[in-house]
C-alpha positions in Angstrom: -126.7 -21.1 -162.6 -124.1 -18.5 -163.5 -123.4 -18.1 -167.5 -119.5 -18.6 -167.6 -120.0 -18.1 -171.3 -121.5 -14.6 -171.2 -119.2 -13.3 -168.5 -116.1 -14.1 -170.6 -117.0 -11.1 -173.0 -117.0 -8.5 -170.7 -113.8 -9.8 -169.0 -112.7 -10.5 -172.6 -113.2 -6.8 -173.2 -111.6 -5.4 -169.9 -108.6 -7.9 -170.5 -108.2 -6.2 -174.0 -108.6 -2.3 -172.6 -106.0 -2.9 -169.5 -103.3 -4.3 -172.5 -104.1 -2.3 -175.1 -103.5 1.4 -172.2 -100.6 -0.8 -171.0 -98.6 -1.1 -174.2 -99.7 2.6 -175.3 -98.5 4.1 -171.9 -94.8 1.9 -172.7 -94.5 3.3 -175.7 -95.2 6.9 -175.5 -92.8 6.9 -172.1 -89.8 4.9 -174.3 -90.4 7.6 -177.2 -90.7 10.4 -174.6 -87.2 9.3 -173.2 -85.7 8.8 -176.5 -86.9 11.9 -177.7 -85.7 13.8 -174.5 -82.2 11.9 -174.8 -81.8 13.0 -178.3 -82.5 16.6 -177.0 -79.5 19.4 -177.0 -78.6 19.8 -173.5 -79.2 23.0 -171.4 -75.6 23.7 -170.6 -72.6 23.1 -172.3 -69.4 20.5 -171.1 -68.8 20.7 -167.4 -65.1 21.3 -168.1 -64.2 21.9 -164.4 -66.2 18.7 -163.4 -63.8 16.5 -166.2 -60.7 18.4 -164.7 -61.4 16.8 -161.1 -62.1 13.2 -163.0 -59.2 13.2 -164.6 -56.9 14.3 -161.7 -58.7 11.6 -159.5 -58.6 9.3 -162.0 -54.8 9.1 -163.1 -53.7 6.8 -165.5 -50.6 5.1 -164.8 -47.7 6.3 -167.1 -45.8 3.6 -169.4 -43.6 0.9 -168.0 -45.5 1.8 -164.2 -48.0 0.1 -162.6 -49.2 2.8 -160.2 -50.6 6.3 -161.0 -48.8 9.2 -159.7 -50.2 10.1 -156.5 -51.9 13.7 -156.8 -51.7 16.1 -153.7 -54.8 16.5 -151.9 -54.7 20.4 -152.3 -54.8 19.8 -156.0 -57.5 17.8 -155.5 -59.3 20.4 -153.6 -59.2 23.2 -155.3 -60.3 21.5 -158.2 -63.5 20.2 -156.5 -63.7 24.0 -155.5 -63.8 25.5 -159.2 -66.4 22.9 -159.8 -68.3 23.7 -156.8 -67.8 27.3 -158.1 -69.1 26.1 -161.9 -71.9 24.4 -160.1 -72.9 27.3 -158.1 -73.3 29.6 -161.9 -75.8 27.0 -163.2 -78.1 26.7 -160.0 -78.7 30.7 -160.3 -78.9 30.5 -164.0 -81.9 27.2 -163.3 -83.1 29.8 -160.7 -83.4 32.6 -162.8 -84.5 31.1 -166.0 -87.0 29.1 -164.1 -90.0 31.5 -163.5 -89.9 33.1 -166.9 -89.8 30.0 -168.8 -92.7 28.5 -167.2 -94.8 31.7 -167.5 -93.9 31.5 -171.5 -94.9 27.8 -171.4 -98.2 28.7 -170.5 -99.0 31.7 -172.7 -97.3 29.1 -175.4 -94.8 31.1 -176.4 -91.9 28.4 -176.0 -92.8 24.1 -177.1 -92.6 21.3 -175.3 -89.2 20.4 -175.9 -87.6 23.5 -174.3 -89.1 22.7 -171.2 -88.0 19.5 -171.4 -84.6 20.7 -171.9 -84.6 22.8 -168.6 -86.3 20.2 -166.6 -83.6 17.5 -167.5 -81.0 20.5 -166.8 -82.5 20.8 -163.4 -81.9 17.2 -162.5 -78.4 17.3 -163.8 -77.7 20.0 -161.3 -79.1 18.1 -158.2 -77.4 15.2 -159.2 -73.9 17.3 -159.7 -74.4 19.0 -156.7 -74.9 15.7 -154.5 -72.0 14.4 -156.3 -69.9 16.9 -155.4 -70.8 17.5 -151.5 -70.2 13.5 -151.1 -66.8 14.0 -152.9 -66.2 16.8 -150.7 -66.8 15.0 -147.6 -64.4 12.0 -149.2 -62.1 14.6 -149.4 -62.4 16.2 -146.0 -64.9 15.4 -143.3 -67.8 18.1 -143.2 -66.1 20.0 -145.7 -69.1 18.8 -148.0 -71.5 21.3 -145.8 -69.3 24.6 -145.9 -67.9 23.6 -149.3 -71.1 25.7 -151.4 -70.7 28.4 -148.9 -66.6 29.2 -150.1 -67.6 28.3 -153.7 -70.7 30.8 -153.8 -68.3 33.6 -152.3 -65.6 32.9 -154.9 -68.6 33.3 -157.4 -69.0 36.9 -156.4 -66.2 37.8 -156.1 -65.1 36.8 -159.9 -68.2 38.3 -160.8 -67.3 41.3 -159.3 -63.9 41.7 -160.6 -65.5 41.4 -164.0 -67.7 44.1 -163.6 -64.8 46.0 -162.4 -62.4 45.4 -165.5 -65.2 46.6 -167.5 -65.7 49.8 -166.2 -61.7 50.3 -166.1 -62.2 49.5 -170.1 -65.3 52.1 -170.7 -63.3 54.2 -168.7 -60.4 54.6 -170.7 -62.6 54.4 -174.1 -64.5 57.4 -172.2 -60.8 59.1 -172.0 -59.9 58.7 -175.3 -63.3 59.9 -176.3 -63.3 62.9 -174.4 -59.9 63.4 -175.3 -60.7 63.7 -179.0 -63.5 66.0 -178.3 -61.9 68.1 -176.0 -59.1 68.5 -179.2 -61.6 69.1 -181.7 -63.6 71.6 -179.3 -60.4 73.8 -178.8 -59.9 73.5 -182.4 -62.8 75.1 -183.5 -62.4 78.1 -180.8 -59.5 79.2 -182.1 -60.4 79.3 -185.7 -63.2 81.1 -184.6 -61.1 83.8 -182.9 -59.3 84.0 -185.8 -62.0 84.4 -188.0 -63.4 87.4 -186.1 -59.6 88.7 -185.5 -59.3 89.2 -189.1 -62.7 90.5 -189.7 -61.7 93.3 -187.3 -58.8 94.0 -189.1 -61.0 94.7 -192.4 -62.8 97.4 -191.3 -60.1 99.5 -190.6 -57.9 99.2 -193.3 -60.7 100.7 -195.6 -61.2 103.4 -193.3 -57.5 104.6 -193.9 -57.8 104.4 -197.5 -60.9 106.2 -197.3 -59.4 109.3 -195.5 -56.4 109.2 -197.3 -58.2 109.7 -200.9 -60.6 112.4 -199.4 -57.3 114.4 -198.4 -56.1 114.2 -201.8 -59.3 115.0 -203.6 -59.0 118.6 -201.3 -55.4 118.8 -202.2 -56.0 118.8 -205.7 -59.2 121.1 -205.3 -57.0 123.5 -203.4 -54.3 123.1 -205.4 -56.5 124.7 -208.8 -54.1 124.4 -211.4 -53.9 127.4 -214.0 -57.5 127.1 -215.5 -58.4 128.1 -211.4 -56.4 130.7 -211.5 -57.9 132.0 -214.9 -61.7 131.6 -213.7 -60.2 133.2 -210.5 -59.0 136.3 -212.8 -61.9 136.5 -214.6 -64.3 136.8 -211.9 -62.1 139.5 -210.5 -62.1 141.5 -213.4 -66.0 141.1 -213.6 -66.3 142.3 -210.1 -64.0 145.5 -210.9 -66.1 146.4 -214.2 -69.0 146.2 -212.3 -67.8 148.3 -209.2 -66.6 150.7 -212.1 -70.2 151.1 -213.7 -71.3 151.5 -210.2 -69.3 154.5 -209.6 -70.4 156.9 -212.9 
């Protein structure tokens, strides 16, 4: 006879485990999405993507019951500058992938950022889906070539970019060398006339030099009447003693 009784605890107890995992499991996936919904989003307004909204989406003006019609060329080359936005952020989510996920494993970034980026990921699929059905609304296969124009308009703004700011370090560079080529030349030709006028020093004092060494023999010549007295004198000497000489 089988023991309903003692069979009811173990059921009892499996009953309890199944709830008890159940409700735990709810609640930590209702936090996880509340917490992930309260998160600050990866990227910031998708201005281009509110442009095309709004253009599709007309309001009607006052005292009208239709909304202006809006060409289908407008309408296009605004789903093209979002195609063109949407194109930045799948390379940036490319990118930023790899790196992030090697810093969530060394633990150098939390949870939350992750999270972050994953939900930013999904965003972009789901704006990139979007857009090649609205394409193809638009235009009939233009949602499979539309990614292809979009990606070269990318480059090609991003390349204009880097070409406006090498024309702006160039002319910083020219005003730069400029100075410097002023301030270079500057300093040559004080230096040249620094060492013109130290020639010039030298031979000034030379001429004075000479010029008091030929008076000094002027004046030496020249005697005065106390030379001519020791001249006398010494003459007279030399006759006395050529006089004594003789007797």
């Amino acid at each position: 006879m089988v023991d309903w009784v003692g069979l009811t605890v173990p059921f009892a107890y499996l009953g309890i485990l199944v709830g008890s995992l159940a409700t735990f499991s709810s609640l930590y996936r209702k936090r996880k999405a509340a917490k992930s919904s309260t998160l600050e989003p990866w990227f910031g307004p998708h201005v281009q993507r509110d442009i095309y909204l709004s253009l599709l989406h007309l309001e009607p003006e006052p005292g009208k019951d239709k909304s202006p019609a809006v060409p289908d060329g407008v309408l296009k080359a605004a789903l093209l500058q979002r195609a063109v936005e949407d194109i930045r952020r799948i390379l940036e989510v490319r990118n930023a992938k790899q790196p992030l996920s090697n810093l969530l494993q060394r633990g150098s970034v939390g949870d939350d950022l992750w999270q972050r980026f994953l939900r930013a990921e999904k965003e972009v699929e789901a704006e990139l889906r979007d857009v090649v059905e609205e394409a193809n609304a638009l235009h009939s296969g233009w949602g499979q070539t539309i990614f292809q124009s979009a990606n070269e308009m990318h480059h090609n703004g991003v390349l204009r970019e880097k070409i406006n700011a090498i024309q702006v370090q160039g002319k910083s560079d020219k005003e730069w060398w400029q100075h410097e080529k002023a301030s270079i030349q500057s300093k040559f030709m004080k230096e040249l006339d620094d060492g013109e006028k130290e020639n010039t020093k030298p031979a000034a004092t030379s001429g004075g030099e000479k010029m008091g060494s030929d008076e000094d023999t002027v004046l030496v010549e020249g005697g005065g009447p106390a030379a001519s007295g020791a001249a006398s004198n010494s003459s007279k000497g030399g006759t006395a003693k050529r006089r004594k000489g003789k007797k």
